[in-house]
C-alpha positions as CSV (number, residue, x, y, z in Angstrom):
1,X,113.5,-109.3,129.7
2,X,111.8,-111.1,133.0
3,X,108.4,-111.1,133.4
4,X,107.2,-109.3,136.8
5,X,104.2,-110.7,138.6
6,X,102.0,-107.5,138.9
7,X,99.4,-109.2,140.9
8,X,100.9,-110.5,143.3
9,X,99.5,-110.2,146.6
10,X,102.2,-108.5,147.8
11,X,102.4,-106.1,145.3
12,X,98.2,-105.6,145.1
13,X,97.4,-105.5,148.5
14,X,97.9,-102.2,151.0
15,X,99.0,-104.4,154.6
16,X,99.5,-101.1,156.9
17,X,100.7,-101.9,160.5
18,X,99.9,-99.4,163.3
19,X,102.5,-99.0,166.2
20,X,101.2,-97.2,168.8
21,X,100.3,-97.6,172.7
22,X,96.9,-95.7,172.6
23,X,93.9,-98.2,171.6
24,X,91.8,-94.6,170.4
25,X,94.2,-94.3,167.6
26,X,93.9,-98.2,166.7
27,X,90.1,-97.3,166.3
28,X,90.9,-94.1,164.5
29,X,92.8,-95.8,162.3
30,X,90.4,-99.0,161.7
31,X,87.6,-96.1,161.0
32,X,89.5,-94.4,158.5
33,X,90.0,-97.6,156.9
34,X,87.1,-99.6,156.8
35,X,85.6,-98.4,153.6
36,X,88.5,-99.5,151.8
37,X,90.3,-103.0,151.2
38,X,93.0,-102.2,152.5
39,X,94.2,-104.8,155.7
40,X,95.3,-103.0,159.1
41,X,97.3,-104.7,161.5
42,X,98.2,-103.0,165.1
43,X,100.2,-103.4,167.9
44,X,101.7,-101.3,170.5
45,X,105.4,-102.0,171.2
46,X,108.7,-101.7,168.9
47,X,108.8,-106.0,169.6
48,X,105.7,-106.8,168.6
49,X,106.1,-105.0,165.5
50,X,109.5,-106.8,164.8
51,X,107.4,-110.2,164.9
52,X,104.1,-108.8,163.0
53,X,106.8,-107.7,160.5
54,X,108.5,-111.3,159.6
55,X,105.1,-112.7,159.4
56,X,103.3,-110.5,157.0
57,X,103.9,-108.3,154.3
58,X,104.2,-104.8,155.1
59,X,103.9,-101.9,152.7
60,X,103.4,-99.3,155.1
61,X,103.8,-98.4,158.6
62,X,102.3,-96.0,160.9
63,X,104.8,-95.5,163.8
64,X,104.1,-93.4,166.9
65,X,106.9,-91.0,167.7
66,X,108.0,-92.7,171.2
67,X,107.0,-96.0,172.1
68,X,107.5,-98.3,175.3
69,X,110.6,-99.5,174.0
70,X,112.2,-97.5,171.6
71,X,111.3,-94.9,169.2
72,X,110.5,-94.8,165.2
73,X,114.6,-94.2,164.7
74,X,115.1,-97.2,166.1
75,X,112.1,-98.7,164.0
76,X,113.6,-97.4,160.5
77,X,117.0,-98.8,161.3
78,X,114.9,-102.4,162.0
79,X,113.2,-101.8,158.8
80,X,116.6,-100.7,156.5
81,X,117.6,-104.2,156.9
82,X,114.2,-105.6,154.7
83,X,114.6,-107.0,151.6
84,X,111.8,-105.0,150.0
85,X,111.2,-102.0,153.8
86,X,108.1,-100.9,153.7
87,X,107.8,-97.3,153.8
88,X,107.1,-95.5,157.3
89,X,105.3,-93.0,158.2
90,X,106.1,-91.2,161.7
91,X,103.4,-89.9,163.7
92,X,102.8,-87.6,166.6
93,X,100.7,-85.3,168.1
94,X,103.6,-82.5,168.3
95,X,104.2,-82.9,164.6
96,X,106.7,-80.0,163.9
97,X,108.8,-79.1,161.0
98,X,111.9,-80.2,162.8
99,X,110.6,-83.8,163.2
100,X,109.3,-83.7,159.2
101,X,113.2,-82.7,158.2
102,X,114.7,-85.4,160.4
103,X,112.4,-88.1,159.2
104,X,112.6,-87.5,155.7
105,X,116.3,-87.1,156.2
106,X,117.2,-90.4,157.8
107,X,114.6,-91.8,155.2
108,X,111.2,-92.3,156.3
109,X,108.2,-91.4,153.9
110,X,106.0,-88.6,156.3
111,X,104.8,-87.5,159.3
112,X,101.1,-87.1,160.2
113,X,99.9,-84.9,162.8
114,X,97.6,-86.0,166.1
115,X,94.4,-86.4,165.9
116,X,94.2,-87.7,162.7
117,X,92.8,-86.0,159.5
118,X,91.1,-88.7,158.0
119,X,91.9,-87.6,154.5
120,X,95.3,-86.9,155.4
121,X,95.9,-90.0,156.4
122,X,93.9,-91.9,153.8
123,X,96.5,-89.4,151.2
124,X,99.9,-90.0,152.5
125,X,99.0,-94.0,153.1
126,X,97.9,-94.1,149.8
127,X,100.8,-92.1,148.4
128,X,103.0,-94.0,150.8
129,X,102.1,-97.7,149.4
130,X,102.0,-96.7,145.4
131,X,105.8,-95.1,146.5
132,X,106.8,-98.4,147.7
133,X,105.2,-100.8,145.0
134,X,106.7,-98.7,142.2
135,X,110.0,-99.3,143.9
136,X,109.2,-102.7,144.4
137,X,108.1,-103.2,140.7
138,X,111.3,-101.2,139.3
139,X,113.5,-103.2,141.2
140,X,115.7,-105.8,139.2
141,X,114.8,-109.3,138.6
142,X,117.1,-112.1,139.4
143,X,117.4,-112.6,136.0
144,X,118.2,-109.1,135.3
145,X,120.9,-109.2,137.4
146,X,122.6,-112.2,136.3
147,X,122.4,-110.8,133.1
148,X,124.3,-107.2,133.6
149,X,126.8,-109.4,135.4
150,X,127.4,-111.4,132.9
151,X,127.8,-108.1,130.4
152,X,130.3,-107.1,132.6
């Protein structure tokens, strides 16, 4: 069997990006954070989050509802095309049922509500990343997959 680096950075690390217009919520979100390791990046348009995102490694990302230029659909189908997507959490300050069910149905991770709970949000990030790093760690090595082709 292939060995797996478990420390990777990538793997160790929790990189969340915050997309969202409103500086108060960058602030929130750099309070909620700062007694933990955990690195926050921000930015407030759909386009800057595209280049953030193919220059650092993204677990998790906190994505306003609406933005400037496009919304957190348009976001998730961006993301879908990632070798290893980090998992995104929608937010929004009329955080309803309806939008829960479509985001978890078109694959997202959560929603958080506006403002934000601090524990809430330190629990579904925290949920969110370990999510995506067990995926990450139960994917298939190269080596695994050459070697269930070659069974085949």
């Amino acid at each position: 069997m292939a060995s797996r680096n478990l420390t990777s950075p990538t793997v160790q690390r929790v990189n969340v990006l915050a997309i969202t217009p409103k500086i108060v919520d960058h602030r929130t979100l750099t309070r909620i954070f700062a007694h933990s390791d955990w690195k926050l990046f921000g930015v407030g348009t759909l386009r800057e989050a595209k280049d953030l995102l193919r220059e650092e490694p993204i677990s998790v990302v906190i994505c306003e509802q609406e933005l400037p230029d496009g919304t957190w659909k348009d976001l998730l189908e961006e993301l879908s095309r990632s070798e290893r997507p980090p998992h995104l959490v929608v937010t929004s300050r009329m955080a309803d049922d309806q939008l829960w069910a479509e985001v978890l149905n078109r694959g997202g991770y959560d929603v958080l509500a506006q403002p934000f709970d601090p524990t809430e949000v330190f629990r579904v990030v925290s949920l969110a990343w370990r999510h995506w790093r067990d995926s990450i760690l139960m994917m298939p090595t190269v080596g695994e997959l050459r070697a269930s082709t070659a069974l085949a």
